[in-house]
C-alpha positions in Angstrom: -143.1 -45.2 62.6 -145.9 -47.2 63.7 -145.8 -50.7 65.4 -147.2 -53.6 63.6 -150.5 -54.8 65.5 -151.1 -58.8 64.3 -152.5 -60.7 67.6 -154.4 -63.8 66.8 -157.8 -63.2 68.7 -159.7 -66.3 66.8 -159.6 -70.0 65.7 -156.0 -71.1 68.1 -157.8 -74.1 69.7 -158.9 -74.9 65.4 -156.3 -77.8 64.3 -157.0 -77.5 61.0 -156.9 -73.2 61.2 -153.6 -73.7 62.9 -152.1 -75.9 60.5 -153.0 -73.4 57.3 -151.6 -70.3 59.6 -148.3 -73.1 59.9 -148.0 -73.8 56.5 -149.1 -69.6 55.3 -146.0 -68.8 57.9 -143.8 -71.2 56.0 -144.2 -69.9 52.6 -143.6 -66.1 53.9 -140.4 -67.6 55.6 -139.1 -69.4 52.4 -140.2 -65.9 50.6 -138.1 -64.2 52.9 -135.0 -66.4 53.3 -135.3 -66.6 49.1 -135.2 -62.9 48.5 -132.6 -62.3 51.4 -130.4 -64.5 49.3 -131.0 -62.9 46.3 -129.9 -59.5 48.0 -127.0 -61.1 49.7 -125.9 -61.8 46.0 -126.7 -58.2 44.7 -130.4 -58.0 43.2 -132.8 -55.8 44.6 -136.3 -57.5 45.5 -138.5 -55.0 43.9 -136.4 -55.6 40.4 -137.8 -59.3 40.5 -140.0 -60.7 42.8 -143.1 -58.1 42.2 -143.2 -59.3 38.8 -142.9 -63.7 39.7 -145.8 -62.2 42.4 -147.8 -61.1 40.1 -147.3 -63.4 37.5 -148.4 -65.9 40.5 -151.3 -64.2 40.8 -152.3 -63.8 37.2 -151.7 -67.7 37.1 -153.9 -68.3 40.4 -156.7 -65.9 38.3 -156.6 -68.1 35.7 -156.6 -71.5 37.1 -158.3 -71.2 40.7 -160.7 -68.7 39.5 -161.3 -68.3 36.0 -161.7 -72.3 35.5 -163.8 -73.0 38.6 -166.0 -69.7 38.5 -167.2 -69.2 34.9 -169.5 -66.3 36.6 -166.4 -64.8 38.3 -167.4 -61.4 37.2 -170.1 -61.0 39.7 -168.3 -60.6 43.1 -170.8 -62.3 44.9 -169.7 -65.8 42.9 -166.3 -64.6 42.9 -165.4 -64.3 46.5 -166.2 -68.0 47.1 -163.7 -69.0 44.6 -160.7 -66.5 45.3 -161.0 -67.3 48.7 -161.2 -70.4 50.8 -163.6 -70.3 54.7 -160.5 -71.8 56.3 -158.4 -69.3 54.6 -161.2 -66.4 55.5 -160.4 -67.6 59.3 -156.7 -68.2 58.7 -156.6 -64.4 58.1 -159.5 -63.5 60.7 -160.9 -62.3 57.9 -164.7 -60.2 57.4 -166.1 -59.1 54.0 -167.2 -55.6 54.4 -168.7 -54.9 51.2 -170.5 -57.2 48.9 -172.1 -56.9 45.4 -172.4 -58.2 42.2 -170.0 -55.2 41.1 -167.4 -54.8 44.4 -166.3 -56.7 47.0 -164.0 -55.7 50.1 -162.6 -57.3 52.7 -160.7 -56.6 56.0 -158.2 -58.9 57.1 -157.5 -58.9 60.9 -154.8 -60.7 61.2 -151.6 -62.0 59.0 -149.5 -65.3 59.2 -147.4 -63.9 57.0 -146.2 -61.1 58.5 -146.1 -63.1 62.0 -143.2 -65.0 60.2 -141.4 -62.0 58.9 -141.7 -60.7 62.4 -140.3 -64.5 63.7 -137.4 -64.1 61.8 -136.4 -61.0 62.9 -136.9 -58.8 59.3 -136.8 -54.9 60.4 -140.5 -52.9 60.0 -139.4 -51.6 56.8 -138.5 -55.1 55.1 -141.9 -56.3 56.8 -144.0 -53.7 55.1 -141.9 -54.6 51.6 -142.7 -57.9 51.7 -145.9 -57.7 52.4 -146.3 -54.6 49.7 -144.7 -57.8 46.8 -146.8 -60.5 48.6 -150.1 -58.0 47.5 -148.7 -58.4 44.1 -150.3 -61.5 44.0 -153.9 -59.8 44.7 -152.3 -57.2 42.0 -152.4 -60.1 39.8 -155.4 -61.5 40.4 -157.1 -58.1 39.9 -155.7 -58.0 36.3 -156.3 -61.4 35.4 -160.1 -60.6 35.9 -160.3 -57.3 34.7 -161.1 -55.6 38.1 -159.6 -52.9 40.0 -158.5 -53.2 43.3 -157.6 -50.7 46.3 -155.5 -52.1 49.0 -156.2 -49.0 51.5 -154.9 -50.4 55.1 -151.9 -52.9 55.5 -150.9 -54.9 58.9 -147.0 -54.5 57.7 -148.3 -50.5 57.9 -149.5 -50.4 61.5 -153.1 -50.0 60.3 -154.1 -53.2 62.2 -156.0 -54.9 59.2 -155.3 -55.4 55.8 -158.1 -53.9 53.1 -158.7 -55.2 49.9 -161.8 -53.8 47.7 -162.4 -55.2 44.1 -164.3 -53.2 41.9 -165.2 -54.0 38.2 
């Protein structure tokens, strides 16, 4: 099993960086503590939360990008509107690839699974959670009619995440 490698190495001196990586570790610690209780209680997470995930992220397709990007099926207008330069730095993130038919990313570094490691959660729960909190990018993926290929996860030991849309 590999260790998880997620080191901030930009933006800790950024107030406002800092306060979106606060409030990104508080939602992953509300996901957590919600779908620890609902296993305490007998359900299994994957039974549930992929599909509120990715009904999330179908809804986020719809009304962040769909309704603000009317040209959201060339990449190059629809990275700008599925994700935020605070939230690019938030997640130390670099786009790797861009056209008006793919777009990839690599993300270098994840608030959310700093809070799952904060609380304690064991490697495999870490890389489950972070596996339904993709969901969301699942979603958004559908809700535009792309593919997407999430090759290298944090929660994995990879180091970065990789996302690549693709019409």
């Amino acid at each position: 099993m590999t260790d998880i490698k997620n080191n901030e190495t930009k933006f800790q001196n950024d107030i406002t960086i800092s306060t979106l990586r606060g409030a990104m570790e508080h939602r992953a610690t509300w996901f957590y503590l919600l779908l620890d209780e609902a296993r305490k209680r007998g359900l299994e997470w994957d039974d549930f939360a992929r599909c509120a995930i990715n009904a999330c992220g179908h809804f986020h397709g719809n009304s962040k990008i769909k309704d603000k990007c009317p040209q959201y099926k060339d990449m190059t207008k629809f990275i700008d509107a599925f994700i935020s330069e605070e939230t690019t730095k938030a997640f130390e993130a670099e786009v790797t690839e861009l056209s008006p038919d793919s777009m990839a990313m690599e993300f270098h570094y994840c608030p959310l699974v700093s809070a799952w490691e904060k609380l304690g959660c064991t490697k495999e729960e870490i890389e489950q959670l972070c596996d339904i909190a993709m969901d969301g990018d699942r979603g958004i993926a559908e809700e535009m009619g792309f593919d997407i290929e999430i090759s290298k996860k944090i929660a994995d030991g990879d180091g970065y995440c990789r996302l690549k849309f693709t019409k």
